[in-house]
Structure formats: structure tokens, C-alpha cells
C-alpha positions as CSV (number, residue, x, y, z in Angstrom):
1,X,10.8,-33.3,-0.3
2,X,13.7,-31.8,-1.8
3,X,15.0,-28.1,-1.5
4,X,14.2,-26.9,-4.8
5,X,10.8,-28.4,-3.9
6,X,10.5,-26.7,-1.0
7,X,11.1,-23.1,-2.1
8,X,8.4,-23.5,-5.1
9,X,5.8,-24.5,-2.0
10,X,7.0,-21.2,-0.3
11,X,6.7,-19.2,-3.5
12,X,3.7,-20.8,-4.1
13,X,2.0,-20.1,-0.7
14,X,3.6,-16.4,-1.3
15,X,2.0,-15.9,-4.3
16,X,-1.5,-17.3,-3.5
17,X,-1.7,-15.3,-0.3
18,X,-0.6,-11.8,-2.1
19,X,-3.3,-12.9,-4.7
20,X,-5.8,-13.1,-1.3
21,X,-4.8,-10.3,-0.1
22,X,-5.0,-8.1,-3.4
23,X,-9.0,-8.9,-3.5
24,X,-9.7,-8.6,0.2
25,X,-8.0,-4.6,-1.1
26,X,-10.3,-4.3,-3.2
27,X,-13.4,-5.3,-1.5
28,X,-12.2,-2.8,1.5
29,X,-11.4,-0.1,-0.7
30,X,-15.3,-0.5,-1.9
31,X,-16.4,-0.7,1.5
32,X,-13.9,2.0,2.2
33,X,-15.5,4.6,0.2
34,X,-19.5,3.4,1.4
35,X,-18.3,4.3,4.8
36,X,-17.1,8.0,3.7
37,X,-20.3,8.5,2.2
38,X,-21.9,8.3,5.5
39,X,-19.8,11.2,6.4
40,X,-17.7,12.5,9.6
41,X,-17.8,11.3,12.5
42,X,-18.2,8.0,14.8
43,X,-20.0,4.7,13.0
44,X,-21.0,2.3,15.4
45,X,-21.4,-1.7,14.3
46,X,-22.1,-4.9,16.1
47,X,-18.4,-5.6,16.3
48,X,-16.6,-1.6,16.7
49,X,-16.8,1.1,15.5
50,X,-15.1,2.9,12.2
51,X,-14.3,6.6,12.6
52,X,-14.1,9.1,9.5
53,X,-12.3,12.4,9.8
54,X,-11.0,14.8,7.0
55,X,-7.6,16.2,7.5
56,X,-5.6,18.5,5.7
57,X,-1.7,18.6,5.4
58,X,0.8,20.9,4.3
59,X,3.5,19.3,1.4
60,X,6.6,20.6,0.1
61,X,6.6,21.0,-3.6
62,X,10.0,19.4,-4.4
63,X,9.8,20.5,-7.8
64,X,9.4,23.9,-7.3
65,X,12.7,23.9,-4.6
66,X,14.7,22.0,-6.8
67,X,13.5,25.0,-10.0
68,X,14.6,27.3,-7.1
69,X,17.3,26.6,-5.3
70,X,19.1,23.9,-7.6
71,X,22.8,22.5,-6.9
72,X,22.0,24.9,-3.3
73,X,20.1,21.6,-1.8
74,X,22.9,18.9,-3.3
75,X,23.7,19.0,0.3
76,X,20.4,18.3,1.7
77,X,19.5,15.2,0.0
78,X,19.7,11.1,1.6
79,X,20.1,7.9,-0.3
80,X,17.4,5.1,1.1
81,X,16.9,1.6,-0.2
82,X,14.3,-0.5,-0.3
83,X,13.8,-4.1,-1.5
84,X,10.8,-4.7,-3.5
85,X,9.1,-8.8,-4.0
86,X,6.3,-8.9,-6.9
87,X,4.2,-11.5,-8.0
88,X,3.6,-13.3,-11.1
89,X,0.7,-15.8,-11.3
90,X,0.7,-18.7,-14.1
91,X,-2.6,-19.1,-15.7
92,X,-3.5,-22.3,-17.2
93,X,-0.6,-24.1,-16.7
């Protein structure tokens, strides 16, 4: 197998596992939202047990500081980067 071959396996296995994964999401997220119906507290199953608790948090409003306070917080701020791998899956080809 040659090397360009074996990078379009890799991309290929890539791709059909985000693919997986993206409706295994989905069917959580539905199953996700079944269990919150049943309310707080501990929910017991044959295999664990899934626990639902509401929690509250305190944000700061960025936009309001930076209305505020302006070129004040030029000192305050941090560069990060991130690297970021999307998927594209041919149909029909």
C-alpha cells in the first residue's frame, strides 16, 4: 500500500468514526433530556446509576467590562490557540 494510500485509509477511518460519533450525540442528547424529565436526584439502572443536579453559576459579562472599562483591560487579556479538524463526507461518489 502506498503512502498517499495510506493517509486516505486514515482519513477515511477519521471521517466514518466522527460520523459515529455525531449520531451516538444525538441519540444521548435525546436520552439526555428523558432523564431530566425525571427530575433531581439519583436514577438507579441495571448497569449504574445517572445523577441529575441543577446548578447555578455566576459569569462575567465581557461586553459589559469591555463598554466599561475599555483600553483599561488591554493589559488583562491572553492569546490561546487551538487547532480545529472538521469533516467532510462524500455522498454518492
Amino acid at each position: 500500500m502506498t503512502k498517499q494510500a495510506d493517509i486516505r485509509t486514515l482519513l477515511d477511518d477519521y471521517i466514518s468514526l466522527d460520523e459515529e460519533i455525531k449520531k451516538l450525540e444525538k441519540k444521548r442528547e435525546r436520552a439526555k433530556e428523558q432523564i431530566i424529565a425525571l427530575g433531581e436526584g439519583a436514577h438507579r439502572s441495571n448497569i449504574g446509576s445517572v445523577t441529575v443536579s441543577l446548578s447555578q453559576r455566576t459569569l462575567l459579562d465581557q461586553t459589559k467590562l469591555k463598554e466599561k472599562f475599555g483600553e483599561q483591560l488591554a493589559d488583562c487579556y491572553k492569546t490561546s490557540s487551538s487547532i480545529t479538524v472538521r469533516t467532510t463526507v462524500f455522498r454518492g461518489e
